[in-house]
Each structure stands twice: as C-alpha cells, then as structure tokens.
Backbone as CSV, one residue per row, in Angstrom:
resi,resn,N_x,N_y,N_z,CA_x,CA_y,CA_z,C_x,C_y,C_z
1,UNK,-7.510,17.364,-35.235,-6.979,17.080,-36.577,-7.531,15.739,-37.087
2,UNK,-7.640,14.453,-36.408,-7.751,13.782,-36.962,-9.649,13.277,-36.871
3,UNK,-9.918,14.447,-36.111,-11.305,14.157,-36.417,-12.246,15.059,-37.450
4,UNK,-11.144,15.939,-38.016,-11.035,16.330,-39.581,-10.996,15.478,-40.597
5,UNK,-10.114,14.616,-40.515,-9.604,13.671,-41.429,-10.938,12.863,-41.733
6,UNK,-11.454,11.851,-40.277,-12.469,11.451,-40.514,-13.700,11.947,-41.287
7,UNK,-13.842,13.131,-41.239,-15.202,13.968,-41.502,-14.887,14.362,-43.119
8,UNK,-13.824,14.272,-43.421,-13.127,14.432,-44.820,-13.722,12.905,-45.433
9,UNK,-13.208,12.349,-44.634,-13.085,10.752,-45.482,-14.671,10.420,-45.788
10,UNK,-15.155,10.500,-44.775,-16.845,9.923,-44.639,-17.763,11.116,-45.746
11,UNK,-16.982,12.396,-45.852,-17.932,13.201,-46.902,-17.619,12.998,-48.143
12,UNK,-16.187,12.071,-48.456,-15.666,11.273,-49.920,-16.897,10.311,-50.008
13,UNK,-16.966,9.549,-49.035,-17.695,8.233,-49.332,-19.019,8.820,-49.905
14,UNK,-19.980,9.589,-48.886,-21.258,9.986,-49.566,-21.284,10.595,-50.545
15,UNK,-20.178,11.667,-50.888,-20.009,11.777,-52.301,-20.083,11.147,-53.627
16,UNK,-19.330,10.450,-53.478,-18.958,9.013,-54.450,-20.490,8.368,-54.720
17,UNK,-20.681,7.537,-53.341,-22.264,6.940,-53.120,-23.151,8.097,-54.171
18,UNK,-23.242,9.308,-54.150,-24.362,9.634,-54.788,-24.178,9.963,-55.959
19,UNK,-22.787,9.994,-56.401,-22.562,10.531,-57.772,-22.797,9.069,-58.430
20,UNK,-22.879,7.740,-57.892,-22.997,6.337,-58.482,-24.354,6.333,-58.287
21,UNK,-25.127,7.011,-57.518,-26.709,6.785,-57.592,-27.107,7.299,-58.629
22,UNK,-26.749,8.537,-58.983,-27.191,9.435,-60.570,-26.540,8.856,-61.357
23,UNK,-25.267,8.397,-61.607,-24.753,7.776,-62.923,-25.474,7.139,-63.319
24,UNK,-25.818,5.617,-62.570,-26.354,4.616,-62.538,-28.092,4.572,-62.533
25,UNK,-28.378,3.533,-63.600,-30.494,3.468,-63.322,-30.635,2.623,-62.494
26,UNK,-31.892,2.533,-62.363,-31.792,1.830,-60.879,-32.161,0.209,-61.299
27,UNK,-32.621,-0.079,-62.684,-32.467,-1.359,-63.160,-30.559,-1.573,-63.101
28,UNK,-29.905,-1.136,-63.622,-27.886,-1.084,-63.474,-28.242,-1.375,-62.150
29,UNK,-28.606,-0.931,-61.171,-27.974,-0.755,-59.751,-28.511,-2.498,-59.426
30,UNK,-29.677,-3.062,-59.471,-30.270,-4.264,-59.227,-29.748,-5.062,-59.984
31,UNK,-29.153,-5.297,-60.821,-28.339,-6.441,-61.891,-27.663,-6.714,-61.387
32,UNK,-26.737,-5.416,-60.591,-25.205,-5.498,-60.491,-25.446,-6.181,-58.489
33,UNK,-26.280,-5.549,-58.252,-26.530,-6.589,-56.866,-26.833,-8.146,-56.701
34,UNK,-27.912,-8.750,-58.121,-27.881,-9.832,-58.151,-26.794,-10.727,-58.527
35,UNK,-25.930,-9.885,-59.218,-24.530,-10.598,-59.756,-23.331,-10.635,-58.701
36,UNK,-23.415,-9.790,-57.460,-23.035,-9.718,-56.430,-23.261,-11.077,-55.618
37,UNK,-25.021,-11.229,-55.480,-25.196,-12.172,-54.760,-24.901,-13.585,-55.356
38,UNK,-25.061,-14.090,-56.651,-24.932,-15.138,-57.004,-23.200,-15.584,-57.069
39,UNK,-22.317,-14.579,-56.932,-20.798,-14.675,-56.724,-21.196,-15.070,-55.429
40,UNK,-21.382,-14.602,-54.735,-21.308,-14.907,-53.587,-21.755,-16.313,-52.678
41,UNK,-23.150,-16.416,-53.188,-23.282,-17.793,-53.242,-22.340,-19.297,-53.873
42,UNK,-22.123,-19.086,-55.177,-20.970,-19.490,-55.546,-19.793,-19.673,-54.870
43,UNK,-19.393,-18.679,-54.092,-18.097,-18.821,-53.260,-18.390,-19.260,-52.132
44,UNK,-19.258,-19.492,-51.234,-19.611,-19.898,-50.417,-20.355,-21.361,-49.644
C-alpha cells in the first residue's frame, strides 16, 4: 500500500514538472531561475 502511495506521489510530481515545461518558454523558465539565484544570494 504504501509503496502505491509513493509511486502515486512521484507520478504527481513528473506530471506537474512537465505540464510547467510546456506552459512555460524556455526564456520564462531562465528569468525565473536567475531571480531564484539572485534571492538567494541576497539572503545569504
């Protein structure tokens, strides 16, 4: 059972992951990483 659950959960994630790869261009996808990193730097 609960190694159902897992195999449920982990086929949400790649789901998700690829429906945000097609939403998204891949200039969106690199903006939103550099704005990631410079928060991050910032906080750090």
């Amino acid at each position: 059972m609960r190694k159902w659950l897992v195999f449920l959960f982990l086929l949400l994630i790649i789901s998700f992951s690829v429906v945000g790869m097609l939403q998204n261009s891949p200039t969106h996808g690199t903006e939103v990483e550099t704005t990631i990193e410079k928060n991050f730097i910032q906080n750090s």
